[in-house]
C-alpha positions in Angstrom: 14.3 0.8 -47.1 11.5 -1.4 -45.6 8.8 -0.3 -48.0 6.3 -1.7 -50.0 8.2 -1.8 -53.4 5.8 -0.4 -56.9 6.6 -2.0 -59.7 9.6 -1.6 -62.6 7.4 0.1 -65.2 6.3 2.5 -62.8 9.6 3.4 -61.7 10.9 4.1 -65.1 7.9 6.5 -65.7 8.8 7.8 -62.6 12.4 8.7 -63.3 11.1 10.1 -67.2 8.8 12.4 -65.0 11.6 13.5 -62.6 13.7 14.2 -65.5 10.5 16.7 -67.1 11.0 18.3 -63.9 7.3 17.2 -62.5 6.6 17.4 -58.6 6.0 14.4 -56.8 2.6 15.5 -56.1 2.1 15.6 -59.3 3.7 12.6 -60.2 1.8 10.6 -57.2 -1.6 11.5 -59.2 -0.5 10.0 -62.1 0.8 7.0 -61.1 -1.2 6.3 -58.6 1.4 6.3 -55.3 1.0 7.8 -52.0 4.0 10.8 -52.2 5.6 9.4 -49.3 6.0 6.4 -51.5 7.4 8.7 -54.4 9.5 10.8 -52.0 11.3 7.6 -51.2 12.0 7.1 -54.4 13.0 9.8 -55.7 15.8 9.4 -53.6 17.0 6.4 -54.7 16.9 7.8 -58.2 18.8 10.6 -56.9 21.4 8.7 -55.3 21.8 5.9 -58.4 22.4 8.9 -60.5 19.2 8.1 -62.7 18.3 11.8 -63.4 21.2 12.0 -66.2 22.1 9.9 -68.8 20.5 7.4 -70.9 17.3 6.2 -69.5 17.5 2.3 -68.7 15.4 -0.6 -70.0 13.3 -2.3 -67.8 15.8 -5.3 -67.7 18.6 -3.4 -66.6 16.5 -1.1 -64.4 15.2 -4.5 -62.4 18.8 -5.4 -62.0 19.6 -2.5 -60.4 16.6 -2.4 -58.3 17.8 -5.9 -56.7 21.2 -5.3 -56.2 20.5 -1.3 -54.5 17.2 -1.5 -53.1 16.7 -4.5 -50.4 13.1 -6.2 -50.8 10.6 -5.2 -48.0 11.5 -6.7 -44.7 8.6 -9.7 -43.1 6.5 -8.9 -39.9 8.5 -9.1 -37.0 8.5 -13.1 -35.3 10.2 -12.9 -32.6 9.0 -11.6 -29.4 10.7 -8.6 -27.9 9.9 -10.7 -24.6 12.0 -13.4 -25.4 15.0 -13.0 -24.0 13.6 -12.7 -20.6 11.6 -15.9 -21.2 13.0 -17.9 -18.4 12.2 -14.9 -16.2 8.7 -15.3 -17.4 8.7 -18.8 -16.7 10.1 -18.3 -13.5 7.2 -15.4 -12.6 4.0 -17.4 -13.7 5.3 -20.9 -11.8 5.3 -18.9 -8.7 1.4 -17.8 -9.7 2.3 -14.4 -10.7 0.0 -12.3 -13.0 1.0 -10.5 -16.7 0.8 -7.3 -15.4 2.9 -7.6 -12.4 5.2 -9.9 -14.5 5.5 -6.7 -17.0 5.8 -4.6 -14.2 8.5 -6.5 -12.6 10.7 -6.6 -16.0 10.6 -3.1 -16.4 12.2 -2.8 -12.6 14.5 -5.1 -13.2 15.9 -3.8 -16.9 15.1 -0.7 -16.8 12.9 -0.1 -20.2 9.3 -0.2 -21.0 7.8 -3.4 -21.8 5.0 -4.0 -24.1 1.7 -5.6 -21.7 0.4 -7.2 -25.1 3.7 -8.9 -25.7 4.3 -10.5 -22.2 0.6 -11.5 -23.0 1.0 -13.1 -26.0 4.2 -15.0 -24.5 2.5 -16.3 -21.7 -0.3 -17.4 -23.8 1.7 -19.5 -25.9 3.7 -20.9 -22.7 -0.3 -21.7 -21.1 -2.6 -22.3 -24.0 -5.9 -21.0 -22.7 -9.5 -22.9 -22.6 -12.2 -20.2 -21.2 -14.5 -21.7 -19.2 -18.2 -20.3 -19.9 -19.7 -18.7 -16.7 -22.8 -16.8 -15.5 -22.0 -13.2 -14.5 -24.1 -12.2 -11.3 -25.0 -8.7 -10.6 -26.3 -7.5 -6.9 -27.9 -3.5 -6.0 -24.9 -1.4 -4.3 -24.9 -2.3 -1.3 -26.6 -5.3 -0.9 -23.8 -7.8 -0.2 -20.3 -7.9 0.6 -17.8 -11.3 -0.1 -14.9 -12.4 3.0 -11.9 -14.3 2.3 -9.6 -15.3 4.8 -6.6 -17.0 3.8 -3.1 -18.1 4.0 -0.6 -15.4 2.6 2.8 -17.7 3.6 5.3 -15.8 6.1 5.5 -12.0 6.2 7.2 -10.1 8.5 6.2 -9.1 11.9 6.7 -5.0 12.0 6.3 -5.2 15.8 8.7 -8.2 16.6 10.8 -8.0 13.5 10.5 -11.7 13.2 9.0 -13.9 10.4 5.8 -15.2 11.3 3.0 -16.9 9.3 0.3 -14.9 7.9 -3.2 -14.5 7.0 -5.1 -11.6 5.0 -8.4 -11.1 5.6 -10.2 -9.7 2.1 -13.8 -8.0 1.4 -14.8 -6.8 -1.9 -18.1 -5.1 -1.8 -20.1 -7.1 -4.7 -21.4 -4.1 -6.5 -18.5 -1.7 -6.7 -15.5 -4.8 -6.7 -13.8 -2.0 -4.1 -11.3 -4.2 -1.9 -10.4 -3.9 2.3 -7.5 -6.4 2.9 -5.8 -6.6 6.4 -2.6 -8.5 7.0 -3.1 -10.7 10.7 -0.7 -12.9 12.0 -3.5 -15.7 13.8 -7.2 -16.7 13.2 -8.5 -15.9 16.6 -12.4 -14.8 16.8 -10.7 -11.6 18.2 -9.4 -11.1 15.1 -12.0 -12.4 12.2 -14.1 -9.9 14.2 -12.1 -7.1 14.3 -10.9 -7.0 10.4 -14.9 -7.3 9.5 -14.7 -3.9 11.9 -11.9 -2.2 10.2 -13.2 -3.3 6.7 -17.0 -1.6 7.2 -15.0 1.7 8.8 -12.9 1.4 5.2 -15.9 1.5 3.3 -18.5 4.4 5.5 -20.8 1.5 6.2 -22.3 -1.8 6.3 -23.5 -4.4 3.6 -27.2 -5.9 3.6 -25.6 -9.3 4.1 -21.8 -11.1 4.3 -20.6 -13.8 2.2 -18.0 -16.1 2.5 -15.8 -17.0 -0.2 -14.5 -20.2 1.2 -14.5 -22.0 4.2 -10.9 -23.7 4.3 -9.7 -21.2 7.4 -11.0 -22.7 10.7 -12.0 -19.5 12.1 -14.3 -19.0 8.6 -16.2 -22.6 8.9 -16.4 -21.8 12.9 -18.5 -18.7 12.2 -21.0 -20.0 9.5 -22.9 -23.3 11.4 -19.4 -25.2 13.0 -18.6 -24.0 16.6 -21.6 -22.7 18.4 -19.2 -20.8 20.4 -17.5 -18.8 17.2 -20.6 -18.8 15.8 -22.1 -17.2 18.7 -19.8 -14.5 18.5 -20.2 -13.7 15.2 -23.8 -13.5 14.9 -23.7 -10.6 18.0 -21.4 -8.7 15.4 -23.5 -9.0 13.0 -26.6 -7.5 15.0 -24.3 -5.1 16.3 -23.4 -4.0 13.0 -26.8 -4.7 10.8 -25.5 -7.3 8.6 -27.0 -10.7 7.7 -24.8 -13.6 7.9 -25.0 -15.8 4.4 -23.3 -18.6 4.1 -24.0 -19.6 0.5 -21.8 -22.1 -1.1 -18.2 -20.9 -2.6 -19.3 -22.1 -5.8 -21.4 -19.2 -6.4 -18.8 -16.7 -5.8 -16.3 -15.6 -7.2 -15.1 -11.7 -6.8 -13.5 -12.1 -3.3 -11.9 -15.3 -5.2 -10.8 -13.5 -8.3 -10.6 -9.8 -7.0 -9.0 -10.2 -3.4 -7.4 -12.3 -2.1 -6.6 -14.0 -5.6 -5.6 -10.8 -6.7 -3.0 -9.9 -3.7 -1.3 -13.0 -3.9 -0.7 -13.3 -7.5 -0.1 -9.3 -8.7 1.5 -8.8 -5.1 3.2 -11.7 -4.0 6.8 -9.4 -2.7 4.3 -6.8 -1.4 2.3 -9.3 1.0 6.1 -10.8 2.1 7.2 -7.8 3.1 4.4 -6.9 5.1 2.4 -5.5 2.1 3.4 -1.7 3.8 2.3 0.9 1.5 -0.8 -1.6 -0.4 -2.8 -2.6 2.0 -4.6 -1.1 4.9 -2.3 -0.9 8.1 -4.7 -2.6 11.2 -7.0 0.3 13.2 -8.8 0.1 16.5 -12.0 1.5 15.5 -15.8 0.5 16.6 -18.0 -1.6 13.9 -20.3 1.0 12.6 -24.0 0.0 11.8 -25.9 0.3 9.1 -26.2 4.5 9.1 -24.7 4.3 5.9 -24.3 1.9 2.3 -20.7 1.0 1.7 -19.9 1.0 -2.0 
């Protein structure tokens, strides 16, 4: 009986009312108990035999309250996540996120699992510092952040092979909305074409493009390296009514966090296998212009 336990006196004027044949909701007004509290009790009297007899002193009633009625048990310590803590350890080396972490026990064994507990786990595996930063806001829109980068080797649906692979990533600044496309080279062909698919996602065209970094070769090309590439890719931006930005990657961040961070690390399996079912399966479609505001 894992209760919070009242004290002797109070029992033995509990048991003297039971025996005057009070309620307990009576007998919770006068001492003082919720009836929940008295209920329980009343139950232990009942089963000690208390209701007959000679009433006990409070020595001999203290005696018998330690050796029938266990003391209230302590807050739980252990973590119900515990026993998968290897598995856990296993999930965040490979950069895996809390949520997909809890999402991946619960495939594997078959039961829920608390979020809050795999969170408090993983926070006392990684103690946290937070890092103070400037939220920037922009109108709906107004801008739109690309990321292009490596997503390891996935496999080809048209070849059936293993290939290495790319995901190209824009998150509308306003609405944080995501267009990711799996692509198997960094061609021009194909930086242009997933900006394409990505504005027919969304119903329209941003006031300007961002990138979010400018590690792929294709990505540095097309803001100020190869005056070819970068040819091409201010033509698709007059086509499409977009101004080309390339502001540093220090001043972004919701591609970073939100795209293709966020793929790789909730749905590492998902982009292996192809990512069929998450993310958008490559379209032929014309770039539309700026008729319309994406979100």
């Amino acid at each position: 009986m894992a209760y919070r336990r009242i004290a002797t006196m109070d029992i033995r004027e509990l048991i003297r009312l039971l025996r005057a044949g009070e309620r307990d909701r009576r007998i919770a007004q006068l001492l003082g108990h919720n009836r929940r509290t008295i209920m329980r009790y009343r139950q232990w009297v009942v089963e000690q035999g208390l209701l007959e007899g000679d009433l006990p002193g409070p020595a001999a009633l203290q005696r018998l309250l330690t050796e029938t009625l266990p003391s209230p048990l302590p807050p739980q310590q252990t973590s119900s996540v515990t026993p998968y803590r290897e598995e856990i350890r296993t999930m965040r080396e490979r950069g895996m996120e809390v949520a997909a972490i809890r999402g991946r026990l619960e495939e594997r064994h078959g039961y829920p699992v608390s979020y809050r507990a795999v969170w408090r786990f993983v926070r006392r595996l990684e103690p946290y510092s937070p890092e103070p930063v400037v939220r920037i806001e922009v109108p709906p829109g107004s801008e739109a952040q690309v990321d292009f980068g490596y997503a390891g080797r996935t496999i080809d649906p048209e070849r059936q092979t293993v290939r290495k692979t790319w995901v190209f990533v824009m998150v509308p600044s306003w609405s944080r909305h995501l267009s990711a496309e799996l692509v198997f080279d960094q061609r021009v062909e194909t930086w242009l074409l997933c900006h394409a698919h990505a504005f027919a996602h969304f119903g329209g065209v941003p006031a300007r493009v961002v990138p979010d970094n400018l590690k792929a070769a294709v990505v540095r090309a097309s803001f100020g390296g190869d005056p070819v590439i970068q040819r091409a890719y201010r033509e698709c931006a007059e086509h499409s009514g977009f101004r080309i930005d390339p502001t540093p990657p220090r001043f972004k961040g919701k591609v970073e966090q939100g795209g293709v961070h966020y793929l790789l690390k909730m749905c590492p399996l998902a982009v292996r296998q192809g990512a069929q079912g998450i993310l958008r399966s490559p379209a032929h479609t014309t770039p539309p212009t700026r008729r319309s505001t994406p979100p």
